[in-house]
N, C-alpha and C positions, 0 to 999 in steps of 0.2 A: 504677522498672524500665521499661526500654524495649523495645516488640516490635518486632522486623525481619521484614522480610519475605525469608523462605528459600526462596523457590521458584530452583526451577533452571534455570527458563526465560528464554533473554535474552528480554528488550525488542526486537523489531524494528519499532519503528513510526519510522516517517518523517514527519514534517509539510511539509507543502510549501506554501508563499503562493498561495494563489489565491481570486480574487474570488468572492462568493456565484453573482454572475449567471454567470460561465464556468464554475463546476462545476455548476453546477443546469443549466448547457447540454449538459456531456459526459459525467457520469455515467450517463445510460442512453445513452450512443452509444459503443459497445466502441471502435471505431476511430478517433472523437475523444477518446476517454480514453485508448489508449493511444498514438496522438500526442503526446497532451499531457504524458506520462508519459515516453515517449524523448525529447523533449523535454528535458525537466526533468533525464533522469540523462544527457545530455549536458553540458548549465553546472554543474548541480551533482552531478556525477558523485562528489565524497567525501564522499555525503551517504549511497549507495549500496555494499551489500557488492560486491566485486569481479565476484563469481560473475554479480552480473545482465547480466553482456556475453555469460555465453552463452547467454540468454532468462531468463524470467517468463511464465508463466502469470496469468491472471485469474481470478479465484473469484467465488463468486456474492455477489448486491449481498442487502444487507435493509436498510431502516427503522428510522433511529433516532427513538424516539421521544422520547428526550431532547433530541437535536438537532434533530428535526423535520426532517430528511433523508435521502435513502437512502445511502448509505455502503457502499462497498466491504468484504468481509469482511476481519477483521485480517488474515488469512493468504493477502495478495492474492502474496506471492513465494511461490516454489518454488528451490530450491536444491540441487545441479544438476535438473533437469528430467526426467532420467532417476531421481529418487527418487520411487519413491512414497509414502513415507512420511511426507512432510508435508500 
C-alpha cells in the first residue's frame, strides 16, 4: 500500500542558482535582495506566476537551523497584493 500526499495546497517554492557568498551578502539587505529578485524574474520570468508583474511583497526572514542560514519565509509572494489573505 502506498501513502500520497493529499494536501491541497500547491507547492510554490522557486529555487533560484545562487552562490553561498551573494546570498549570505543580500539576504539581510531588503533592497539588494529584491534587486536581485527582479532581477532574476526578469531572465527567468517562466519560472514565476504571471501575477508577480503586479508586485510581491517580502515577509519576514528566520533561521534555518538545518541549513545553518537565515532564509526568507516560504510565503515570501503575495498574489494579487491587494489580498489579505495570504
Amino acid at each position: 500500500m502506498t501513502t500520497q500526499n493529499l494536501s491541497t495546497r500547491p507547492n510554490r517554492t522557486i529555487c533560484l542558482a545562487i552562490t553561498v557568498e551573494l546570498y549570505l551578502q543580500i539576504i539581510l539587505n531588503a533592497v539588494a535582495f529584491r534587486k536581485y529578485l527582479n532581477g532574476q524574474i526578469e531572465v527567468c520570468h517562466e519560472l514565476f506566476p504571471g501575477e508577480i508583474l503586479i508586485g510581491y511583497r517580502m515577509k519576514d526572514i528566520y533561521y534555518s537551523k538545518k541549513q545553518n542560514i537565515p532564509i526568507h519565509d516560504p510565503s515570501i509572494f503575495c498574489y494579487p497584493l491587494h489580498d489579505r489573505t495570504c
